[in-house]
C-alpha positions in Angstrom: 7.2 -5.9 -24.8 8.2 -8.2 -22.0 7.5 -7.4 -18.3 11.0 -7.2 -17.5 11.9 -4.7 -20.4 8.9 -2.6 -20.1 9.8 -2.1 -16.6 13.7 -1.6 -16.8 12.8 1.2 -20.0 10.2 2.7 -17.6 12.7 2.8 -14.6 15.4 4.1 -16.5 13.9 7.1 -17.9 12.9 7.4 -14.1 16.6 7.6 -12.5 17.8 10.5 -14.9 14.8 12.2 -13.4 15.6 10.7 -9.8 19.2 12.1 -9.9 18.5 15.6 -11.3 16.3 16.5 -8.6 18.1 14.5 -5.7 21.0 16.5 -6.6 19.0 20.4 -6.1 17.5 18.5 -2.2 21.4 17.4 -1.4 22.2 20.8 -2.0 19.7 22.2 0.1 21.2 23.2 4.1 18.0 21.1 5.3 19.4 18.2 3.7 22.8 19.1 5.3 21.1 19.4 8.6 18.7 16.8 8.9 21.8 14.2 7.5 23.3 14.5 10.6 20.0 13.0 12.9 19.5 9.8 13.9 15.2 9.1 13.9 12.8 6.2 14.7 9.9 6.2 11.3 6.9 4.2 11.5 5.0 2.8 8.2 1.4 1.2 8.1 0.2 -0.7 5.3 -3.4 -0.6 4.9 -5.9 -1.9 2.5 -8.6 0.6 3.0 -11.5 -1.8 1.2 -12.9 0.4 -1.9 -12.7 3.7 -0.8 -14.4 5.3 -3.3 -16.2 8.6 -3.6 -19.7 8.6 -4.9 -19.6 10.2 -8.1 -19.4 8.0 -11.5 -16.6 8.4 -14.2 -17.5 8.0 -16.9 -14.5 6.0 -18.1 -14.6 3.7 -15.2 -16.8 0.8 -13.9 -17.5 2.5 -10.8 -21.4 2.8 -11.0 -22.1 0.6 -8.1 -20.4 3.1 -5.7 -23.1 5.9 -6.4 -26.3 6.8 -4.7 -28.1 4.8 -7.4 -25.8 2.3 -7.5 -26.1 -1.6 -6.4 -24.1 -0.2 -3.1 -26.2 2.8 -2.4 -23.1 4.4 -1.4 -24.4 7.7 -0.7 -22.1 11.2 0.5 -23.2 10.1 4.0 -22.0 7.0 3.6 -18.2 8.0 1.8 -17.7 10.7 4.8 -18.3 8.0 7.0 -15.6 5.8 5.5 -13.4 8.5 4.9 -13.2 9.3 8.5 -13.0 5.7 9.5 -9.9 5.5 7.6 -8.5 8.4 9.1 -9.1 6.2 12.6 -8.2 3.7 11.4 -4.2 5.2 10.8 -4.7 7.9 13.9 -4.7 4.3 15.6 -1.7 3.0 14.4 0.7 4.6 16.3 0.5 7.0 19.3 2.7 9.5 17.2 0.8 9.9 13.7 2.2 7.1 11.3 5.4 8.9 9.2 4.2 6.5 6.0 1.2 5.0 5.2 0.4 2.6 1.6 -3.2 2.7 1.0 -4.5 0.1 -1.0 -7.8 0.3 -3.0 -8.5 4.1 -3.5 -10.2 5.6 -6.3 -8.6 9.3 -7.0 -7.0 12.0 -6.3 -10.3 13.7 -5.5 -10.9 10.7 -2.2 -7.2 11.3 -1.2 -7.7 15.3 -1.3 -10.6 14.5 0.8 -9.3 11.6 3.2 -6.4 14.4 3.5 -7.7 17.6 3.8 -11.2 17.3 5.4 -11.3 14.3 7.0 -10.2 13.3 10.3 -6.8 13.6 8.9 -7.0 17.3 8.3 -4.8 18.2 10.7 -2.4 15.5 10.3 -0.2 17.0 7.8 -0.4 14.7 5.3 0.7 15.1 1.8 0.5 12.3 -0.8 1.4 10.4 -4.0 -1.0 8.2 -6.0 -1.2 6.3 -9.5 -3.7 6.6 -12.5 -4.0 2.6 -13.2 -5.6 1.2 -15.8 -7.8 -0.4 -13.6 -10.9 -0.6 -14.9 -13.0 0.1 -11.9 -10.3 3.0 -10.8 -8.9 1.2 -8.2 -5.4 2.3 -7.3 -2.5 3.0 -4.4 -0.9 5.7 -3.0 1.6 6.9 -0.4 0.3 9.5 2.6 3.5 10.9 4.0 4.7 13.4 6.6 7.2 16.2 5.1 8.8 16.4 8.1 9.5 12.6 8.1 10.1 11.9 4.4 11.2 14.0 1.6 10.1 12.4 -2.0 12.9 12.9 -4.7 10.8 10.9 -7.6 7.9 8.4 -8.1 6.5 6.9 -10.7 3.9 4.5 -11.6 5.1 1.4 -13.2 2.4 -0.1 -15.3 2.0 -4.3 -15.3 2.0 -5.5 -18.9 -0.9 -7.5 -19.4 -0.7 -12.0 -20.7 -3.8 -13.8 -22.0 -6.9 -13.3 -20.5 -5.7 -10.9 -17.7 -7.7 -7.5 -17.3 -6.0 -4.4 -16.9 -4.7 -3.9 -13.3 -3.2 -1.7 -10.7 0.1 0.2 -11.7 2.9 -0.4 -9.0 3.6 2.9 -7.2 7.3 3.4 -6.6 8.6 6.4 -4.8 12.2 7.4 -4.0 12.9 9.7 -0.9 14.7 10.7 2.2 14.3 10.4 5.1 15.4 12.8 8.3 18.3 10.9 8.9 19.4 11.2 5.6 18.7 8.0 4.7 17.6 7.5 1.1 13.9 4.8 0.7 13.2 2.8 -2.1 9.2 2.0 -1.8 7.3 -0.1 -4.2 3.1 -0.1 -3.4 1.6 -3.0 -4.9 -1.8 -4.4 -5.3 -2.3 -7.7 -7.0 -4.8 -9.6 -8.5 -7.3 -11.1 -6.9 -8.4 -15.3 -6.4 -11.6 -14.4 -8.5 -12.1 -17.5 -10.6 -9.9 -19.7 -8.8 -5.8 -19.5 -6.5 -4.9 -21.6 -9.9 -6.3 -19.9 -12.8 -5.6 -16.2 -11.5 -2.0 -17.1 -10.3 -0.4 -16.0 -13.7 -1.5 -12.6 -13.0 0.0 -12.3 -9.9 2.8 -13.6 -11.7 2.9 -11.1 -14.1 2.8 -8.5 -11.3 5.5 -10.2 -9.4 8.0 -10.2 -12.4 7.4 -6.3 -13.1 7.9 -5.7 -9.3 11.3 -7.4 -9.9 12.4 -6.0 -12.7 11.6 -2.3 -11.6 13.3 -3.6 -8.0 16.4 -4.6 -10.0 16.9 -1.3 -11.8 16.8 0.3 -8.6 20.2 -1.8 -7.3 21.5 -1.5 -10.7 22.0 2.3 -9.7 22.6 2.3 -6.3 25.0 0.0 -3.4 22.9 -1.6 -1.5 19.5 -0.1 -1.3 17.2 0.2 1.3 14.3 -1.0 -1.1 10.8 -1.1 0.8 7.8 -3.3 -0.6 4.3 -2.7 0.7 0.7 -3.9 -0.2 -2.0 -6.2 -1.0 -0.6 -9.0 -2.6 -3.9 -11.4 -2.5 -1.1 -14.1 -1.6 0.4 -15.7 1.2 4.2 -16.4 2.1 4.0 -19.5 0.8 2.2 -18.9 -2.6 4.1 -18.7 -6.1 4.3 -15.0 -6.2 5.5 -14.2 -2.9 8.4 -17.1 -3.3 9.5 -16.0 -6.4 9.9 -11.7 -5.1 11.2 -13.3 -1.8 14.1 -15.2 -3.6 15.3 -12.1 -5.3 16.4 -10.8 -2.1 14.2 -9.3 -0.2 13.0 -10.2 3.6 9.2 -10.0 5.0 9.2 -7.7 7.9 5.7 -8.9 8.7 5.9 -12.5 8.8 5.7 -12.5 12.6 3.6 -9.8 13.2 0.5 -10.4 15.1 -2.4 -8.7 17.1 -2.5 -7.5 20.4 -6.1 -8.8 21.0 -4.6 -11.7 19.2 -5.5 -11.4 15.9 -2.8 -14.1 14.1 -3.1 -12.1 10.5 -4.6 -9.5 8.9 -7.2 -10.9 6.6 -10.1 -13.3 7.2 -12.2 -15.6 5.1 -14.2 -17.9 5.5 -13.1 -18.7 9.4 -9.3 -18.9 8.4 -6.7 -16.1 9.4 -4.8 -15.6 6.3 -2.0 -12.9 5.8 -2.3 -11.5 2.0 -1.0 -8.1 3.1 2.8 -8.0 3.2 5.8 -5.5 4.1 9.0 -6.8 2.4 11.7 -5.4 3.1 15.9 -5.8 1.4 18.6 -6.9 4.1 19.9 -3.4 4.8 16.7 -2.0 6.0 15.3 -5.4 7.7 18.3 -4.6 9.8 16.5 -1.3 11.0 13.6 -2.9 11.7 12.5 -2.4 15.9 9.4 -4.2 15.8 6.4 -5.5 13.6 2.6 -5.7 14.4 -0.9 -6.0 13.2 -3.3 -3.4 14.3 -6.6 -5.4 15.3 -8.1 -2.4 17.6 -11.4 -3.5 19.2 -13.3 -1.6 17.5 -11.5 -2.8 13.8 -12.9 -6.2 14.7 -16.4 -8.2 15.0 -18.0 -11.1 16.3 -18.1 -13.8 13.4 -21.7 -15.3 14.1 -21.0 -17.9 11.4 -17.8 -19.3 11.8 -17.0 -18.2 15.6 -14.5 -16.0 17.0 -13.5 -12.3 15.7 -12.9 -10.8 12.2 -12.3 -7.4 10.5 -15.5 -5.5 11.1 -15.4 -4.4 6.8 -17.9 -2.0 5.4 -19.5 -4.4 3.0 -21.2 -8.2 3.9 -21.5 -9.0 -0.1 -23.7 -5.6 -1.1 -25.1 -5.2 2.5 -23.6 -2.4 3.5 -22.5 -1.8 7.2 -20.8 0.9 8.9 -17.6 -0.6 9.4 -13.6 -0.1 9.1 -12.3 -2.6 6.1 -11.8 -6.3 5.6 -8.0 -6.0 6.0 -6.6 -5.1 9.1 -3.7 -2.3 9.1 0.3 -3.7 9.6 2.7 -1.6 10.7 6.7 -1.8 11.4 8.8 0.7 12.6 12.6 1.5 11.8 15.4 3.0 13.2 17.8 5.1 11.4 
């Protein structure tokens, strides 16, 4: 079955659900209140670099990230990254972050954790997460605040697989509310990587930018102008196939001109060179909301690069030398107004 047609069968199924349960929350007198409200909602986008516990499934390649593993990644180590990703978003905004897509988690079990006994704990947070096909476990997930956003649906939309591709990360898409009344459409994607080469992975990225369509076009298919919100790791830049080919469907980058306040120009570095891979797109009704955009390069989310000069994320992995830092992306956030 072709990307496009997997996706549209998968979203359709998805909207009968969608409108069954989005009629019981209309219904409800918080809906009627909260309609009413006008409200300011921040989002962060962060990729949180393997954030995995260290325990090994046996039905995923995850055996580096055990205390025996290649990474050593002992339970001292995981509770240290787990509360460095709770920083990490705490840091985000001065109010606690309304939305957040994490990119490269392992399981429920790590979000339950980053959630519940982290540094989080008292945040509030509940959350939504795939079960990809990924075959180290890798997947995505959305933290959000009940007071801030109501979920009607979700759904992982799985990315049907050309020649030669390995099994990837499922696109999360979630439909909710939010206190205004306001109805999101939120995609979380994570794409394949440059491993082997920018010209011999790009078909993959491809292949995940055609589902991501498809599932995007269902979406307006059923509803007048959505407000359709597209977060994550897209191991691309603005200018790269992928990004063009989502971009021209209609949708606008809310990110393009963000930047640090200690001056970081992107969110990603390699090699010396800045590069933004991380995006926020966003459709023309909600880029209209859009108050302000910005990339959160905290002093202590950077490091001296004693190789190439200057500053760079300060990541908890050099190549299998493990250090105690944040992650290799740095977060993005926007905020709206509704």
């Amino acid at each position: 079955m072709k990307s496009e047609e997997f996706a549209t069968a998968t979203m359709r199924r998805l909207f009968s659900l969608c409108f069954m349960l989005w009629s019981a929350v209309a219904n409800s007198s918080l809906f009627t209140l909260h309609s009413s409200l006008s409200s300011s909602l921040t989002f962060v986008e962060l990729n949180c670099e393997n954030l995995f516990d260290c325990r090994h499934d046996s039905l995923k390649q995850d055996v580096e990230f055990t205390p025996e593993g290649a990474r050593h990644w002992t339970r001292t180590r995981y509770w240290r990254k787990l509360n460095h990703t709770g920083q990490t978003i705490l840091s985000c905004s001065q109010d606690i972050p309304d939305l957040v897509a994490l990119v490269e988690v392992e399981n429920d079990s790590v979000l339950h954790d980053l959630t519940r006994r982290s540094l989080l704990r008292n945040a509030g947070y509940q959350y939504l997460m795939t079960d990809s096909p990924d075959e180290r476990g890798v997947d995505v997930a959305l933290l959000y605040l009940p007071e801030s956003f109501r979920p009607i649906c979700y759904e992982s939309v799985t990315v049907p697989l050309v020649k030669d591709m390995r099994p990837t990360r499922d696109i999360l898409y979630v439909q909710g509310e939010t206190t205004s009344g306001d109805t999101l459409h939120i995609f979380i994607v994570h794409a394949p990587s440059r491993y082997g080469g920018e010209l011999v992975s790009r078909p993959y990225r491809m292949q995940v930018a055609q589902t991501l369509v498809s599932a995007i076009d269902s979406v307006r298919k059923n509803r007048h102008s959505p407000n359709i919100l597209v977060a994550g790791d897209f191991n691309a830049s603005l200018d790269n196939h992928s990004l063009r080919f989502i971009l021209a469907q209609g949708l606008e980058s809310a990110t393009s001109q963000a930047v640090g306040l200690n001056g970081s120009p992107a969110n990603y570095r390699y090699q010396g060179h800045w590069e933004q891979i991380d995006h926020v797109l966003v459709s023309p009704s909600l880029h209209a909301r859009v108050t302000s955009s910005s990339i959160n390069d905290a002093p202590f989310l950077l490091e001296p690069d004693e190789k190439m000069g200057g500053m760079k994320p300060f990541r908890t992995f050099n190549g299998y030398r493990y250090q105690p830092g944040f992650s290799d992306h740095l977060p993005l956030i926007v905020r709206f107004s509704f």
